[in-house]
C-alpha positions as CSV (number, residue, x, y, z in Angstrom):
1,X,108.0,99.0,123.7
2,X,108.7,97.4,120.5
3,X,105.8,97.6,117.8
4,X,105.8,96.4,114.2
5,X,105.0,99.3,111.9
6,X,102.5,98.1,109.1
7,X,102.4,99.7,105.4
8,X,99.5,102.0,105.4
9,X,97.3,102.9,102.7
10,X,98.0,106.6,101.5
11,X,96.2,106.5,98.3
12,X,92.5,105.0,97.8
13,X,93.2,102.5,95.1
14,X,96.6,101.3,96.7
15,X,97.2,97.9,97.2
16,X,101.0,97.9,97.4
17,X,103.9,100.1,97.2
18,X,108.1,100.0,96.6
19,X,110.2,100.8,99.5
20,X,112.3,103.4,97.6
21,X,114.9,104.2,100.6
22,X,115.9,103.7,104.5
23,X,116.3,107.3,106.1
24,X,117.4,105.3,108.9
25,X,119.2,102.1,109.9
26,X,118.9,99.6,112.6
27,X,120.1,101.0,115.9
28,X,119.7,104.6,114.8
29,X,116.5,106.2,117.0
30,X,114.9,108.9,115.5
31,X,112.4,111.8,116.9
32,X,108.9,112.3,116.1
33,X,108.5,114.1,112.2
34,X,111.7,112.4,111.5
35,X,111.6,110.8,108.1
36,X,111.8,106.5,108.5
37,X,111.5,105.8,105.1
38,X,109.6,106.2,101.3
39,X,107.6,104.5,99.3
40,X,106.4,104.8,95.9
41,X,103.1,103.6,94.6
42,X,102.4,104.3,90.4
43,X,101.1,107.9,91.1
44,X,103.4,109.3,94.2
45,X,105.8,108.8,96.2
46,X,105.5,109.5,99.6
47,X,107.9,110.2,102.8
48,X,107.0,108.0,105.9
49,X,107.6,110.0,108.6
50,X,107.9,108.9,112.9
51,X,104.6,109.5,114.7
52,X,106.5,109.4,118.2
53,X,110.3,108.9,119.2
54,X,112.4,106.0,119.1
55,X,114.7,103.6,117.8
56,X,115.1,101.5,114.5
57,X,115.3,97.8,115.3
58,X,114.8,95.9,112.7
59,X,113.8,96.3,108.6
60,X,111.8,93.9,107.3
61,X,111.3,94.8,103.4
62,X,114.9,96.1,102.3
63,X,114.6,99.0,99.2
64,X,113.5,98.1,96.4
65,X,111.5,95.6,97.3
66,X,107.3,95.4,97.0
67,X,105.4,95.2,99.8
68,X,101.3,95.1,100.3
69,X,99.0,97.2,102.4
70,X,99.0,96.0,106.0
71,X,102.4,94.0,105.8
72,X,104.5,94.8,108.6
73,X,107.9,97.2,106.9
74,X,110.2,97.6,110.5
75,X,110.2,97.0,113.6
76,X,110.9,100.2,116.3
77,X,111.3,100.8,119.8
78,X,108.9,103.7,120.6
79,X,109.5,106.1,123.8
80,X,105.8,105.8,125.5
């Protein structure tokens, strides 16, 4: 099933954060723990890791770039 995975808040005061790097690329699944990507914010930065299994389809914010809380980051393929 393809879901849109959203930029959550990890910090209280966090309104945005950098996508610092891709662990994976588009067409590359990935198990559940497995790093996705990470994100900096001013005070941390963070590893995002899989919640379930599944494959990368689509990035939406390359690295580097800003993105806010709740804006979707990828799109993935999840094993139900």
């Amino acid at each position: 099933m393809r879901v849109n995975l959203k930029l959550n808040r990890v910090g209280m005061n966090m309104q945005e954060a950098t996508i610092a790097k891709w662990h994976k690329q588009p067409g590359e699944t990935f198990k559940s723990g497995d790093a996705l990507y990470d994100i900096e914010t001013e005070k941390v930065t963070q590893e995002i890791t899989a919640s379930s299994d599944g494959t990368l389809l689509e990035v939406f914010v390359p690295a580097g770039e800003n993105v806010a809380v709740g804006a979707p980051v990828c799109a993935v393929d999840v094993k139900l």
